[in-house]
N, C-alpha and C positions, 0 to 999 in steps of 0.2 A: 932195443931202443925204439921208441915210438917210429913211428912213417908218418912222412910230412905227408898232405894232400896232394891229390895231384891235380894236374893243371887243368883247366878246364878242356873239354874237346874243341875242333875249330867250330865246327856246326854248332855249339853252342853258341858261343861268343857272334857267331853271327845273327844266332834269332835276337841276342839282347841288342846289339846295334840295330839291327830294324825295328824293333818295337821302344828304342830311346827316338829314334828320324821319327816314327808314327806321331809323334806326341807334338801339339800343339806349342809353338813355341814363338819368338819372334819372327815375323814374316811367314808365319803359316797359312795357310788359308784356313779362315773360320770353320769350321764346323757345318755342317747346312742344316737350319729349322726344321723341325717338326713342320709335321704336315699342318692345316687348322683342322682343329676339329668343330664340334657343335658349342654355340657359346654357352657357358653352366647359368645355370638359371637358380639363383639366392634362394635359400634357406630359410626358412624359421623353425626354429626349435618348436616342439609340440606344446601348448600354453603361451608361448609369447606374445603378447595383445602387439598387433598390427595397427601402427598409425593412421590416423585418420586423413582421408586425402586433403589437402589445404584447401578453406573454404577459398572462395573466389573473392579479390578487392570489393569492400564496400563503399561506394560516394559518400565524402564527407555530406552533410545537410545540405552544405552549400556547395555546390561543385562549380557556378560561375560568378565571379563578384559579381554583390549586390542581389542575389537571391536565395529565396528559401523554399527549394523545390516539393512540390507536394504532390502524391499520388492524382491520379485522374477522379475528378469526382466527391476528393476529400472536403473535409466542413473548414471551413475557418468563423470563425467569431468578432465579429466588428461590434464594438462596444464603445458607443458617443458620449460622449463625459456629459455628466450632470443631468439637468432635465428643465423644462421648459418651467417647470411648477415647484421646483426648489426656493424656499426662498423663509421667510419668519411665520410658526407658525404652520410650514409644510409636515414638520416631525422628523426631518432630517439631521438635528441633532442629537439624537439616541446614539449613544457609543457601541458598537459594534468590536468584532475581535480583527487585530490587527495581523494577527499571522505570527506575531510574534513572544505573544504574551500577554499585549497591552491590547490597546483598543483605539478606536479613533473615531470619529461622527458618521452618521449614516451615509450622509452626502452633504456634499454644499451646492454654494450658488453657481461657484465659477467667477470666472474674470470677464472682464468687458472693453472695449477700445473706449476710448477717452469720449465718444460720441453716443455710447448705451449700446453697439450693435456686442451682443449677448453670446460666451462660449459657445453656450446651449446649443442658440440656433447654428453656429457655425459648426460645430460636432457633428448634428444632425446631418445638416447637408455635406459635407464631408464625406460622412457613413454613409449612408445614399448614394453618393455618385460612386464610388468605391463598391460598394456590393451590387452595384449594376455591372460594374466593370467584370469582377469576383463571375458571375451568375451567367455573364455571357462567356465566357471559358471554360465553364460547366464546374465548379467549385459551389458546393450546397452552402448558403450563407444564413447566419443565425445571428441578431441583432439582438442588446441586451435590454432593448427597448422599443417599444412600438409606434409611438411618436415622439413628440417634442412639446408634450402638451398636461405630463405626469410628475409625478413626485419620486424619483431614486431611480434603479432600484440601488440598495445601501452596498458599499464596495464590500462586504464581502460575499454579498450576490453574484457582484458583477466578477469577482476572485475564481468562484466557483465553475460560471457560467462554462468556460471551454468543455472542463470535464461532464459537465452535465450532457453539452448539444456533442462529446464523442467527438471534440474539435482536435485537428491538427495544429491549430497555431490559433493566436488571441491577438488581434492590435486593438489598443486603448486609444479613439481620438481625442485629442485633446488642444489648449494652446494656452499659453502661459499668459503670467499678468503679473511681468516684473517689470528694474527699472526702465525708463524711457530710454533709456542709452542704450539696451543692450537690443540686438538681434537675432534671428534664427530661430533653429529648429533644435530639436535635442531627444534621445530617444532613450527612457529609464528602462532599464533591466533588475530583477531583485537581485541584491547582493549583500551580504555573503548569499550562496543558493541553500535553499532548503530542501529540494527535493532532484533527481535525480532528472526532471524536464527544466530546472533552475539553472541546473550544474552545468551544462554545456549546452543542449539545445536553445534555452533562452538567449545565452550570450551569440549565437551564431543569428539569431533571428533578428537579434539587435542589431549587429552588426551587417545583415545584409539590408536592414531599412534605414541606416544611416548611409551606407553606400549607394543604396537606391534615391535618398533624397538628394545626396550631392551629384548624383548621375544626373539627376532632374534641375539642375542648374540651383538648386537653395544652400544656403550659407548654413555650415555650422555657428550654433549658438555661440555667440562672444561674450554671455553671462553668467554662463553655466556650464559644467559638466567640460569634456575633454572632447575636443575634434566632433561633437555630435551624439555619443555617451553619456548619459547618467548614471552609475552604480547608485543603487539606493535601497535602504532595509525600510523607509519609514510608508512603504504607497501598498495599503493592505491587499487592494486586487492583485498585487503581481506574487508579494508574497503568496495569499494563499491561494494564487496558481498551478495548477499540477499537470499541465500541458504547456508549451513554450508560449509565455506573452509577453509581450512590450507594451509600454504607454508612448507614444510621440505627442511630443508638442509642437504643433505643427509651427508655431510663430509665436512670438510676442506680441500680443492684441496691444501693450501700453506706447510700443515703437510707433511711430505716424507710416512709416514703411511698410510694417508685416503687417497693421493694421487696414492700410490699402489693400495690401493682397489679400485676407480671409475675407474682405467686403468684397471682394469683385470677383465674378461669376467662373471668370478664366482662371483668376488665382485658385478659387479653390476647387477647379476640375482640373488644372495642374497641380495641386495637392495628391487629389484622389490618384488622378493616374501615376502618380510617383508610389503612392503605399501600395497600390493596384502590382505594379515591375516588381514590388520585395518578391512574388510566388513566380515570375513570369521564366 
């Protein structure tokens, strides 16, 4: 007949109860950690292209309202609307290209306060106090005209001009000659953009000389445009701009109010030092 097993020894049965007690169980004490060793230092596979370190934040254009910060030394282009000598007969109606397809007049007259005092001259001097301001900061300034005593030049000269003088930024003087009722200031920008200086830096350059002029205590236009804003596709200089430019209007010459102010000496060297703050 078979034989049953036999029993186990006692020494047996004693090594399996000490090594069941050895064994980690409720209320044991942990274990004790590994030593530390040296920390392992990452891997790359042989071929794997290594990320590029993250370039550093770039500052928006404008990094404090109301400015449009420019390298030390950079050009800007101050360009006075019209001219002393536009007028019937100057050859300022030759259609020129608009930027957009079409075409538009070489230049005009411009507007004038109800009294005969003339954009022209008011642009001029404008642009003058302003690039003296520009000039004593050390900013190289390039004017799209040499006096106030010439015929144009035709806007899509004056379109061109920034790229030509290697300019950082373009402001258009100007001031309007709407109705009597309305007031302020207004600053066009080309819209929709055309070029890649249209698309965003224009619109920031805008925006910080509309905040610059209401920093300077002037009223956004109540006749036009939005808070100070003009989007516009029809103003051939800005279209065929390829560096960031704006037109301001500085006033309404037909209001008896902004009229005062572009006739008086302080109004418009508070002008100037307000588009002077747009770079400051």
């Amino acid at each position: 007949m078979p034989t049953l097993p036999r029993p186990p020894r006692p020494f047996l049965v004693a090594v399996l109860v000490a090594l069941l007690c050895s064994c980690a169980g409720p209320g044991s004490a942990p274990a004790a950690a590994p030593a530390p060793g040296p920390p392992s230092t990452p891997t790359v596979a042989p071929g794997t292209p290594v990320p590029p370190e993250p370039s550093p934040a770039v500052p928006t254009a404008s990094a404090r309202p109301g400015t449009f910060p420019l390298p030390p030394g950079a050009t800007v282009v101050i360009d006075p609307g019209h001219n002393g000598r536009n007028g019937p007969g100057s050859g300022i109606d030759h259609p020129v290209p608009d930027g957009r397809g079409g075409t538009k007049p070489c230049n005009t007259t411009g507007a004038s306060t109800a009294d005969g005092y003339p954009e022209h001259a008011f642009t001029w001097a404008v642009s003058g106090l302003l690039a003296d301001r520009l000039r004593a900061r050390g900013y190289r300034v390039v004017l799209t005209r040499d006096s106030d005593d010439g015929v144009g030049p035709c806007v899509d000269v004056r379109g061109a001009a920034g790229a030509r003088a290697g300019a950082a930024a373009v402001i258009s003087v100007h001031a309007d000659g709407g109705a009597t009722s309305g007031h302020g200031f207004h600053v066009l920008y080309s819209s929709p953009p055309l070029n890649p200086a249209q698309r965003g830096p224009a619109r920031t350059l805008a925006d910080a000389a509309v905040a610059s002029m209401r920093g300077a205590g002037f009223t956004p236009a109540t006749y036009i445009g939005r808070g100070g804003l003009d989007a516009r596709d029809d103003i051939a200089g800005l279209n065929l701009a390829t560096v960031p430019s704006v037109l301001v209007e500085c006033a309404n010459l037909r209001n008896p109010a902004d009229a005062a102010l572009v006739r008086s000496p302080q109004g418009r060297q508070r002008l100037a030092d307000a588009l002077a703050a747009v770079f400051a």
